[in-house]
C-alpha positions as CSV (number, residue, x, y, z in Angstrom):
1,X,131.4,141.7,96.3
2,X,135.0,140.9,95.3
3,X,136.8,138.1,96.4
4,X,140.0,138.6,98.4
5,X,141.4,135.6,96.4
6,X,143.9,137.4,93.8
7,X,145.5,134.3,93.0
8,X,144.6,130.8,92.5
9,X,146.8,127.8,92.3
10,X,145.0,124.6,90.8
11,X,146.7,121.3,91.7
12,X,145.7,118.1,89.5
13,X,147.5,114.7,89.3
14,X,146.6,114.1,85.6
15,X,147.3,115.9,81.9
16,X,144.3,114.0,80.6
17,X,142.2,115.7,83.5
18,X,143.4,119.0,83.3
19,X,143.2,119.4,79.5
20,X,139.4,120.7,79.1
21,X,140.3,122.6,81.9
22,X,143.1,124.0,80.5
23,X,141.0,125.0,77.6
24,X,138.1,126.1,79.3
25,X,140.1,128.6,81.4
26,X,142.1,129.7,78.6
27,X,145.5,129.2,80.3
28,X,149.1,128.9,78.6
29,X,151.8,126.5,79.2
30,X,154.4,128.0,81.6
31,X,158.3,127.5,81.3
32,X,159.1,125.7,84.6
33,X,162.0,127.1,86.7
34,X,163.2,123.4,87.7
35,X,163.5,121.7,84.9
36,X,164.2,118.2,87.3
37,X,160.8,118.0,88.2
38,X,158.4,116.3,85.7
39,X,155.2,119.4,87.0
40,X,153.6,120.8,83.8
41,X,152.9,124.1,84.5
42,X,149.9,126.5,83.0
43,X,148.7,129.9,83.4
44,X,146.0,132.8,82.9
45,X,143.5,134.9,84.2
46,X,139.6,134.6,84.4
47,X,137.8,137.2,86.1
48,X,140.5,139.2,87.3
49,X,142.2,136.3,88.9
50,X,145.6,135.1,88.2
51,X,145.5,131.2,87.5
52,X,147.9,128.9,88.0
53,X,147.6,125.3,87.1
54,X,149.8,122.3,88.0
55,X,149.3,118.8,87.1
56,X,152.0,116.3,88.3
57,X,153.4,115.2,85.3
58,X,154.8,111.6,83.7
59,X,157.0,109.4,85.3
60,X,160.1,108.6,83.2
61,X,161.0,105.4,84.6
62,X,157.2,103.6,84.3
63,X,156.1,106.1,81.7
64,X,152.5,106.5,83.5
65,X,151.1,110.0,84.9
66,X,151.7,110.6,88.3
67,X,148.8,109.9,90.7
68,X,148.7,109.7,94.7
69,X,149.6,111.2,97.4
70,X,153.5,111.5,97.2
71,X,153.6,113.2,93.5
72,X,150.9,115.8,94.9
73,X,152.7,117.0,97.8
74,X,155.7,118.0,95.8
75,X,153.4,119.6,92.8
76,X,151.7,121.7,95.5
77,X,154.9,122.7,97.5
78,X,156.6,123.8,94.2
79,X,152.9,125.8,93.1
80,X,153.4,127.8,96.5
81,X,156.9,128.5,96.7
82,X,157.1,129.9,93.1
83,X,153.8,132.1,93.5
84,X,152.1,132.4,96.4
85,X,148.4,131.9,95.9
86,X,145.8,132.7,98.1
87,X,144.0,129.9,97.3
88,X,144.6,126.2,96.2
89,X,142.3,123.9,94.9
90,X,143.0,119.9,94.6
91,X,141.2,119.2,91.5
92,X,140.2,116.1,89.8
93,X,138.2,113.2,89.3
94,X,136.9,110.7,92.3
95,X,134.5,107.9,93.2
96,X,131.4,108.2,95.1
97,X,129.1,106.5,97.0
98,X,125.6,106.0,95.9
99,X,124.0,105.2,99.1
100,X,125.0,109.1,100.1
101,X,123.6,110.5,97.4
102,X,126.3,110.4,94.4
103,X,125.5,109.8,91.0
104,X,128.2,109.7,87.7
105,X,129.6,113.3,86.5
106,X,128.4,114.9,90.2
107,X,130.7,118.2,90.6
108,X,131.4,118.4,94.7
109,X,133.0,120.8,96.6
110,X,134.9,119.7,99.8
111,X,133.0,120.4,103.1
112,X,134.5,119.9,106.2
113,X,138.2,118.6,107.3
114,X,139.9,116.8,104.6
115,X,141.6,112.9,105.9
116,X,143.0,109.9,105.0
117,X,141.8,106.6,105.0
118,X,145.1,104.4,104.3
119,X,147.3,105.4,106.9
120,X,146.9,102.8,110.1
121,X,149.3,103.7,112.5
122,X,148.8,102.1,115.7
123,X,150.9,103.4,117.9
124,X,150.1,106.1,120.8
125,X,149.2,109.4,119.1
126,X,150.0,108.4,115.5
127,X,146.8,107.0,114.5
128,X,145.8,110.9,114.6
129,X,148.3,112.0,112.5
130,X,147.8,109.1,110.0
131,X,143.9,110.2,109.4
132,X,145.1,113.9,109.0
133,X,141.9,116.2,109.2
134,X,143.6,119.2,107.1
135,X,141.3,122.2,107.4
136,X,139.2,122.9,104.1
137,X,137.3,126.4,103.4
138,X,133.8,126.8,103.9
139,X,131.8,126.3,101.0
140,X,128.2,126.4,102.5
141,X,127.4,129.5,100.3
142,X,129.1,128.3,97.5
143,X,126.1,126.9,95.5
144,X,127.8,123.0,94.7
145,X,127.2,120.3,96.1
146,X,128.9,119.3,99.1
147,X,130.9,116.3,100.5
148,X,133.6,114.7,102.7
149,X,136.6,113.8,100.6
150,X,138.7,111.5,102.1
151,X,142.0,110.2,100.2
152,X,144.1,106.7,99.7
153,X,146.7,106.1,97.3
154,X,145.2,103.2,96.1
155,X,142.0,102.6,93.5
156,X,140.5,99.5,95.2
157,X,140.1,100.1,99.2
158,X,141.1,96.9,101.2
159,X,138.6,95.6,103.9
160,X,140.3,98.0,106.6
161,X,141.1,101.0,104.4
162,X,137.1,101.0,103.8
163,X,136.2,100.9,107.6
164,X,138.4,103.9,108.0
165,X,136.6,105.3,104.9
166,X,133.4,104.8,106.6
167,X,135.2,106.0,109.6
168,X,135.7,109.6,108.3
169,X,132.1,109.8,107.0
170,X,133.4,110.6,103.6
171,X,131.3,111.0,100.6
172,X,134.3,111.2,98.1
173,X,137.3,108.9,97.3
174,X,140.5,110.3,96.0
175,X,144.2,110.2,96.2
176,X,145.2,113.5,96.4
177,X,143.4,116.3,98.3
178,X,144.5,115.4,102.0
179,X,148.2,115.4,100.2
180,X,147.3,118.9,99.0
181,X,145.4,120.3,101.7
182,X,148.3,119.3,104.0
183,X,151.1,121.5,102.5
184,X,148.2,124.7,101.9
185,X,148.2,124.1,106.1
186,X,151.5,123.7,106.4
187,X,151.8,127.5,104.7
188,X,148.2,129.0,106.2
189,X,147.0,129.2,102.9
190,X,143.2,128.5,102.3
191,X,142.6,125.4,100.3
192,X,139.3,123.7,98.8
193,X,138.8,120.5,96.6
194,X,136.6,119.8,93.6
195,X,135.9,116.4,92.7
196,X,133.7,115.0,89.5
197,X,132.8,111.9,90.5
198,X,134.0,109.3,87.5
199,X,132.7,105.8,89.5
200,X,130.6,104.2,92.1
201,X,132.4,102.7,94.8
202,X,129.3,100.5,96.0
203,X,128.2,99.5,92.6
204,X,128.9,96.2,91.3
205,X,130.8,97.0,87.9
206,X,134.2,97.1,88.6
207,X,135.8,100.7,90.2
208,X,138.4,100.6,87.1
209,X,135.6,100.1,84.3
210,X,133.4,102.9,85.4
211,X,136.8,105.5,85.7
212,X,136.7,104.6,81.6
213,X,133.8,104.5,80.7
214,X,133.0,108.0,82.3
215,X,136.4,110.0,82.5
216,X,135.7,112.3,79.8
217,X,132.0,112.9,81.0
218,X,133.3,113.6,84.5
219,X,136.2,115.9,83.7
220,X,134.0,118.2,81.1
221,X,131.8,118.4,84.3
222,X,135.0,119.2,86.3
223,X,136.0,121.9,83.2
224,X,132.9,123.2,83.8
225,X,132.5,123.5,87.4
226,X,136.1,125.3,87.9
227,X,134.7,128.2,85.7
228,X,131.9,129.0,87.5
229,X,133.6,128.6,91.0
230,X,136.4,131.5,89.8
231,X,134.5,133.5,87.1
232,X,131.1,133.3,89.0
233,X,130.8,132.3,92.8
234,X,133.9,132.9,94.0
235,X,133.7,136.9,93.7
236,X,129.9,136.8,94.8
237,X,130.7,135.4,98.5
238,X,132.2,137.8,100.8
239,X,134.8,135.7,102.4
């Protein structure tokens, strides 16, 4: 069975993540239409679907790439307002957790509402709104495995930031899904995440050592993982 997805937008913080996905999906650069905004743009089609991949770009004053929460909400709200997809997935590497099952170069797929864990708003209603729970699509038939991704914009979690963590039941750590699935909600347009898990959060080698020592293995597993979700699974589940 088809899927009714006839476009997909891709949303990824890094260049150096989204280059074997790039190539793996056989997508072109694209000429953006703001030329303020630091968003590389790509595009193609794999399966019959239109692709379109943003990553967030460098930033000229510190001359690093873009992570967290604030550069992904402006990457996504740009993706949707210049061409509507049906779908958009927050793509990228994350950490795990061992003690739920997790293991270097793991592919997940998000399951369930997607939060945050750094927010800590105390006041009357606002703690709420600070943890988020942003809708995610069901991907129980799906055929990856599954987890709860919760995001922070930070790579180390303080003491309270990890008590929220724990909080949300979250599998996966990352900093830009919940930023993501928050503008797909904010248009009614279904979202998903896909996280390769790059480092152990509870292992004693430091979080920062691990994210080098296994970026490239986790985002060829990412790469990989995006293919078969569009060119393979996707059109197989009657959604």
């Amino acid at each position: 069975m088809k899927s009714h997805f006839r476009r997909i937008g891709i949303v990824m913080a890094m260049g150096s993540e989204a280059i074997p996905v790039i190539k793996k999906l056989g997508l072109e650069p694209m000429t953006l239409k703001n030329w303020r905004f630091p968003i590389q743009l790509f595009w193609g089609n794999v399966a019959g679907t239109e692709i379109y991949l943003a990553t967030n770009g460098q930033d000229e004053r510190y001359g690093t790439e873009m992570i967290g929460s604030q550069s992904a909400t402006l990457t996504t709200h740009y993706l949707v307002e210049g061409f509507t997809p049906d779908l958009i997935i927050s793509a990228g590497t994350a950490g795990g957790l061992q003690s739920r099952g997790a293991q270097v170069g793991d592919v997940y797929l998000s399951q369930g509402p997607i939060r945050y864990h750094d927010r800590r708003y105390p006041m009357a209603g606002y703690h709420e709104y600070g943890i988020g729970n942003y809708p995610s699509m069901d991907a129980s038939l799906l055929g990856f495995k599954l987890g709860c991704i919760s995001s922070g914009d930070s790579l180390h979690m303080s003491t309270e930031e990890a008590e929220q963590f724990a909080a949300n039941e979250a599998d996966v750590k990352d900093m830009e899904a919940a930023a993501v699935a928050w503008v797909a909600s904010w248009h009614g347009i279904s979202f998903m995440a896909m996280k390769a898990i790059t480092d152990l959060i509870d292992h004693p080698l430091k979080v920062e050592k691990q994210f080098i020592q296994n970026f490239e293995q986790a985002v060829e597993k990412l790469s990989d993982g995006l293919w078969e979700l569009i060119s393979q699974r996707l059109p197989k589940v009657a959604l």
